[in-house]
KEFILUM-765302 format. One record per atom (N, C-alpha, C, O): residue in one letter; y negated, x, z. Coordinates in pm, whole numbers, plus 50000, padded with zeros to 5 digits. Layout:
BEGIN
aYXZ ...
# end
This chain:
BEGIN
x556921036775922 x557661042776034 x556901054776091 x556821055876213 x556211066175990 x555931076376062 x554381071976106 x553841078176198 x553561059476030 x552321053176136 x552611048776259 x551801050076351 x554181041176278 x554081041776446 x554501050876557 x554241050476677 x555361060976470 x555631073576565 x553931083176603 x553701088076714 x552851084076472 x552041090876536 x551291077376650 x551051079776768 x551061065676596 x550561056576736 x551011057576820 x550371053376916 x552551064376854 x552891064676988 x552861078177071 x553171079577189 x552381088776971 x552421099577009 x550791102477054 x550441108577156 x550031097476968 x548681103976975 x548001100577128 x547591109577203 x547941085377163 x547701090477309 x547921096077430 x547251096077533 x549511103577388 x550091113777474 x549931128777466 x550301137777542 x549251128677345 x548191141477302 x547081140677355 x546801150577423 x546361133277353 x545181132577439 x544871129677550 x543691132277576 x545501124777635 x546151128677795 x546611143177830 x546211149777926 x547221145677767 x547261163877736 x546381173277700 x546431185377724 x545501166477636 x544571172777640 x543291175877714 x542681186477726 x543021161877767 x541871160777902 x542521167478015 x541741174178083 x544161167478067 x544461175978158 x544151188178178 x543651192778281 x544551196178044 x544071209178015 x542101212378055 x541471220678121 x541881204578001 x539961207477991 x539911201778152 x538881204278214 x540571197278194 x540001191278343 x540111201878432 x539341204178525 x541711212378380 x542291221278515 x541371233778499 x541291242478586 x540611234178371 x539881245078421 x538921250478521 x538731242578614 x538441258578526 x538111259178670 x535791258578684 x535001256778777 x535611261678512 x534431256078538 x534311242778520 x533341237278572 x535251235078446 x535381214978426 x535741213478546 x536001201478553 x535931217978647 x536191213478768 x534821213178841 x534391202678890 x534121225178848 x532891222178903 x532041212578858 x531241209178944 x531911205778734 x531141200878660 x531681178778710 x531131168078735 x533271185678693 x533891172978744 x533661166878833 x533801154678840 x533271173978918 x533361169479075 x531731166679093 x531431168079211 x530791163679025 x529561160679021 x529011174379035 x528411174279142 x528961181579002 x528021197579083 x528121197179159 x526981197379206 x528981196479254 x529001195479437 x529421209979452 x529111215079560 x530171218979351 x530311235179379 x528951240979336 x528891251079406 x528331240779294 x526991247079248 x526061236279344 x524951239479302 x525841227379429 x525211222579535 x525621233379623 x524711241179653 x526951235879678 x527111239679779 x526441254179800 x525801258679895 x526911261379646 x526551278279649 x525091277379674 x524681286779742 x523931266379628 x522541268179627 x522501263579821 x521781270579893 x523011256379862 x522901252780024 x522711266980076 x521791271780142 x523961272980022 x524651286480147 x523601296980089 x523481307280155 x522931295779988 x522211306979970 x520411304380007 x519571313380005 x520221294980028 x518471287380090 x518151299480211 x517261307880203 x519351297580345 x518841297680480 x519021313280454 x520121317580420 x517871322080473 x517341337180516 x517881337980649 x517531329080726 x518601346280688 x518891351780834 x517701364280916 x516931371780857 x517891362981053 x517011370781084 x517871379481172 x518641376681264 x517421393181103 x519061403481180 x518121404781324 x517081400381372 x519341414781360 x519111413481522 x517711423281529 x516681418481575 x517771437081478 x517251446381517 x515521441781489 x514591448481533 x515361429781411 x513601422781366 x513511412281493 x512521406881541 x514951411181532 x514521403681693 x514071408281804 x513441403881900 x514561419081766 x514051427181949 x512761431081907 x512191430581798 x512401435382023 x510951436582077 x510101423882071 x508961423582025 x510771413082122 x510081403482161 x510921398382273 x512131398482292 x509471391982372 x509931392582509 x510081380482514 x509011374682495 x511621368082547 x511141355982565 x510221349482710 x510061354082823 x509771338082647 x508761332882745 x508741319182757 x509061312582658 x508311311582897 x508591300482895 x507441290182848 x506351294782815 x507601280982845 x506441274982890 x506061271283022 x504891268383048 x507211271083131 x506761269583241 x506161279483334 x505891278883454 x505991292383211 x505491304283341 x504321306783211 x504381317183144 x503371296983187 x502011298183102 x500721297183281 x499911305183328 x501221282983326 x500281284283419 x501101280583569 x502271276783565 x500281282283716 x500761287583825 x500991272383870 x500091263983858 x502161269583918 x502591256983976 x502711256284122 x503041266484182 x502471245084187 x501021233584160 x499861239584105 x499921251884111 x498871235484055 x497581237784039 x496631238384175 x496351228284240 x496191250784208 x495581249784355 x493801246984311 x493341241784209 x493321250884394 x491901246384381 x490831251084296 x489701246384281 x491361260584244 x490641264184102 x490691258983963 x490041262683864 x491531250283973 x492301240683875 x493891251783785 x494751258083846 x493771250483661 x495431254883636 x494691271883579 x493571273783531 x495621280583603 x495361295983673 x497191298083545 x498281292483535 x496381310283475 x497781318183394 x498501320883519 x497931320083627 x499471323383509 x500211334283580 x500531349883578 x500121355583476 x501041356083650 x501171373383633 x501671372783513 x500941374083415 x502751371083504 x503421370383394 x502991366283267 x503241374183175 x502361355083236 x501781352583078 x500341362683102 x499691362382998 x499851369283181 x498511379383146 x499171391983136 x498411401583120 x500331394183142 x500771404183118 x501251404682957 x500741411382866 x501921399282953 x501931393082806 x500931392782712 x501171395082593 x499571389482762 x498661384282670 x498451397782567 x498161409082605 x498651393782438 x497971401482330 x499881411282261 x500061418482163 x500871406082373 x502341410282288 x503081403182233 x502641392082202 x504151405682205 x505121400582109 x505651392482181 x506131397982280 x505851376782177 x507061371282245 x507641358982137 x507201354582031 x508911355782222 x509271344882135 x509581330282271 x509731330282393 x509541321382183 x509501308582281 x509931293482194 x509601287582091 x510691292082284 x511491278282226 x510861265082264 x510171263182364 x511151257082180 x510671246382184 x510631234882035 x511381236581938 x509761225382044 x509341218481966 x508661213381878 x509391203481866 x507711211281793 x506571209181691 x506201192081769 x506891181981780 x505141194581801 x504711176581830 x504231173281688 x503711178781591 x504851157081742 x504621151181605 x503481142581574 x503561130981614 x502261146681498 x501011148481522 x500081160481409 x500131172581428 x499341154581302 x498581164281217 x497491167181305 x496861160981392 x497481184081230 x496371188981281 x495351191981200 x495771199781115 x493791188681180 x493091193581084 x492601205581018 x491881206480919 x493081213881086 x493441229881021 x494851231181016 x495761228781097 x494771238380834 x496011241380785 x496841249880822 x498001250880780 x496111258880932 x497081269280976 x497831267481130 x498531275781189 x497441254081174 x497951253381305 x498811242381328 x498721231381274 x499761246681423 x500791233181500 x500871233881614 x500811244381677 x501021223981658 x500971219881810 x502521221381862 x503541216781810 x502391228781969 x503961230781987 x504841231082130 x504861241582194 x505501220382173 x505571220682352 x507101223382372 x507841224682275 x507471224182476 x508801223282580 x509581208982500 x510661207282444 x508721202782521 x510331187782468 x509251177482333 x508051177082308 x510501170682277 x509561162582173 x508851153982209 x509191146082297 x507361153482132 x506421144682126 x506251141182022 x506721145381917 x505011126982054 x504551122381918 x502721122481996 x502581121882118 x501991123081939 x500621119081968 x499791107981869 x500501105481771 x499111103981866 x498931091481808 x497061093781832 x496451089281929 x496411102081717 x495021107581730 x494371091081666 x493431083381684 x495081092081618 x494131077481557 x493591063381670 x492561056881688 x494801063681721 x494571053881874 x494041059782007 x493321054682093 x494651073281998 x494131076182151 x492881088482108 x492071086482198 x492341099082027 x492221106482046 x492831116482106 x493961120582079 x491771122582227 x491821132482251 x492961130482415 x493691138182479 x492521114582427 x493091110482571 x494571107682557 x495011096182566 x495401119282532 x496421116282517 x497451124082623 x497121130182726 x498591122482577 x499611133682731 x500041145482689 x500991150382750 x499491152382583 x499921167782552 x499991179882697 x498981184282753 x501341183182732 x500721190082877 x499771201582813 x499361203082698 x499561210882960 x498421213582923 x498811231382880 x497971240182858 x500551233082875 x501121245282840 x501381245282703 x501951254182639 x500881233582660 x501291230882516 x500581240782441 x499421242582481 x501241252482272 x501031260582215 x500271254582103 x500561243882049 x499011264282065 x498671263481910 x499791274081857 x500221284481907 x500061267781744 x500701280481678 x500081279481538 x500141269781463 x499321294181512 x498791296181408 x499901307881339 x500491317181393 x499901302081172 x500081309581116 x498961309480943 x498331300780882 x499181321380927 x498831322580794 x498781307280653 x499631300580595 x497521307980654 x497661295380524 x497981296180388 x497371304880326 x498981287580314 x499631288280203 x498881282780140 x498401273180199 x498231285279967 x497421269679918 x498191263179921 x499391265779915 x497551250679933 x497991237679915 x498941231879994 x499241220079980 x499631241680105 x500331237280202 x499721236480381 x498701242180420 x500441229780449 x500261226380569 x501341221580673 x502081212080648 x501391227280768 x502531223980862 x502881210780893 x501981203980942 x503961205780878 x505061199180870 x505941191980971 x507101196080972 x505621180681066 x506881179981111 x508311180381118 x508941172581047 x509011189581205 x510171188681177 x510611186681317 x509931189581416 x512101180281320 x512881176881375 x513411182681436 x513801176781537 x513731193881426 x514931205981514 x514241211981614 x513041209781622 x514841220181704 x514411225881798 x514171239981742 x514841244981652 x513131245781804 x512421260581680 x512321273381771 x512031271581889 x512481282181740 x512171294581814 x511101302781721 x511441308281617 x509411302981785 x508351308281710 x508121324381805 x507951327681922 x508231330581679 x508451348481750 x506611348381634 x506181344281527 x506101357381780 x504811360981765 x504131367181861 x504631371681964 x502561367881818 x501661372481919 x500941367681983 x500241359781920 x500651368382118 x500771359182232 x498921360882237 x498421371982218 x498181350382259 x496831351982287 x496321339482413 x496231328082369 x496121340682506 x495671334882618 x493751335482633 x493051345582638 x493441324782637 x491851321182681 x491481309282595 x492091307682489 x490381299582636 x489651288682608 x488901294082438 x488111302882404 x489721282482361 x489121286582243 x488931275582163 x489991269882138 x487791269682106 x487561259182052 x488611252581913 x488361257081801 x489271246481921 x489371239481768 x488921234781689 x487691235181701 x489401227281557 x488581223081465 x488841201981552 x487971193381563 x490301201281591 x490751184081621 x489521187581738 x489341176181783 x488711195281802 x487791189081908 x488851198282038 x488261201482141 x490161201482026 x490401205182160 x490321219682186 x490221229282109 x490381218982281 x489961236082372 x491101243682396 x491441244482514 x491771249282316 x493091257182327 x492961268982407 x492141277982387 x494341268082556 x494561276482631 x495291290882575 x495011302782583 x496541281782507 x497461288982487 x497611292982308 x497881284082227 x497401306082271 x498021303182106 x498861317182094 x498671328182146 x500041311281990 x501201319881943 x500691326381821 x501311320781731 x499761336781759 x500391338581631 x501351338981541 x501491350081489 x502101330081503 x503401332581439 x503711343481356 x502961344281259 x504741353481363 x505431358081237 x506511355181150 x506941359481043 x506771346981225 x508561342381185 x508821324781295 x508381320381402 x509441321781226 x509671305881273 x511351303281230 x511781298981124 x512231308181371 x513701304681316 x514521290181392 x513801285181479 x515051287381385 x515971274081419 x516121278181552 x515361286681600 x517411270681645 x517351272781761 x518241285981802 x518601291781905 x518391287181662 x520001296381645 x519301308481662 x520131316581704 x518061314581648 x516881327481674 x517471334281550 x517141345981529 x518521326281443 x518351334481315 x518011328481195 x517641334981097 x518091318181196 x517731308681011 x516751306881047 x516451301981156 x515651312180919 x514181309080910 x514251298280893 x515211293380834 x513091289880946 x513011275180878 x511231280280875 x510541287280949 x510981272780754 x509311271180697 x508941255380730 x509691245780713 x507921255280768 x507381244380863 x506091238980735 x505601227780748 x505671247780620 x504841245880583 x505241238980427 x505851244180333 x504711227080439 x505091217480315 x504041216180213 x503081222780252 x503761210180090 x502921204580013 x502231193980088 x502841185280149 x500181195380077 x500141180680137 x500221173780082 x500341162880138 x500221174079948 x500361161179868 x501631153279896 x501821143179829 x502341156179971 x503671150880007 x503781149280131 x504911147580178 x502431149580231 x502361145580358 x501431134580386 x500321136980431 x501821123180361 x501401106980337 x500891107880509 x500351097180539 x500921115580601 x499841110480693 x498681119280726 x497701114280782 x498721133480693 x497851145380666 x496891135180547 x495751131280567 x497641132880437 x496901127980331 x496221116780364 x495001118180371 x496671105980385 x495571092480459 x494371097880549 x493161097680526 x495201103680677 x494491105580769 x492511113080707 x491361110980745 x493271122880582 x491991130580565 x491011122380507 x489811124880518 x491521111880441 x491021105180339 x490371096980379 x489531091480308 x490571093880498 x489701080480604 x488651091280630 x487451090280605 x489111098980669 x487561107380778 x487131113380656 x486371121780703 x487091114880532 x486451123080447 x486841120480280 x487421128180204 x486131102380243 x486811095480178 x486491105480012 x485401110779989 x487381106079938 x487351115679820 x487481128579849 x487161137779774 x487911129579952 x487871154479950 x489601151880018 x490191141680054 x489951164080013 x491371168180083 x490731183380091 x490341189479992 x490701186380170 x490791201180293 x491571205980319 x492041199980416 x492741222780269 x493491226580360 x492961236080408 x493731242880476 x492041239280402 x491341252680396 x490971253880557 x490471243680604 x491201266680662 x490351272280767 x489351271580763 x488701278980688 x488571258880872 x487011260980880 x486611268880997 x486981269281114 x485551276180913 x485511288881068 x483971281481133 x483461285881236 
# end
């Protein structure tokens, strides 16, 4: 008699008991897959950029880089970007999607692209307001396509300057900061290449056994 009173009791003890260990409040985080300790690591990633590291930068377009139409001298800065040249500005836009063979630079326009160096070269449709944006090189990293729309706050440098891809850059941003469209969440553009399967091929065809992130001067 008292073997079937505890058989009928004991799994109503232990239902009682997983309730208890469930309602607590760290078995809850744990319960729910780590989705509370996902979330706290989400909200704590994105760096904000306060206001007062925003100012003193002047925004700028890309459509006031050079003088529209192009008259007979061919394409001519404008007042405005030579006034600029050598200050602080910031400028919105996009990352074309497209490696570059120096680690410190991205190609960066008004609306999204893709370029396709392998098929077209150099003969491709990059306009011609399109930004280098150099920043500082990380080892082992290299800029990154990304997807979002970017606001690159930097220093503004205007004149014909050779690259390493072969092209003749008008326009370059020094970057200091690279935030979302929001002009406050940093976003880092600069990834591992070992984890950039077309940086990585690409190098590996033109330079079979080496990988390069290194600035060639």
């Amino acid at each position: 008699m008292l073997l079937k009173s505890l058989t009928g009791i004991l799994p109503l003890l232990m239902l009682a008991g997983m309730a208890w260990w469930l309602s607590r409040p760290e078995a809850g985080a744990k319960g729910a897959g780590g989705r509370v300790a996902e979330v706290k690591r989400v909200e704590e990633v994105p760096t904000m950029v306060g206001a007062d590291e925003a100012e003193g930068y002047v925004a700028f377009e890309f459509g006031k880089v050079f003088k529209r139409p192009a008259g007979p001298k061919g394409l001519e800065y404008t007042g405005e970007a030579r006034a600029l040249d050598g200050k602080k500005v910031r400028m919105t836009g996009y990352m074309v999607r497209h490696w570059h063979e120096d680690a410190s630079v991205f190609l960066f326009a008004e609306h999204p692209m893709v370029l396709n160096v392998a098929e077209y070269g150099l003969a491709d449709d990059l306009p011609p307001d399109a930004v280098h944006v150099i920043q500082e090189v990380l080892p082992g990293r290299a800029p990154d396509w990304v997807r979002q729309q970017l606001v690159v706050y930097g220093r503004l440098e205007l004149g014909p300057r050779q690259e390493q891809d072969g092209r003749v850059s008008q326009v370059r941003l020094h970057a200091e900061r690279i935030t979302a469209e929001d002009g406050r969440t940093l976003v880092e553009v600069r990834r591992p290449v070992a984890l950039q399967r077309m940086r990585v091929n690409a190098v590996r065809t033109a330079t079979p056994g080496t990988l390069s992130v290194t600035r060639q001067e």
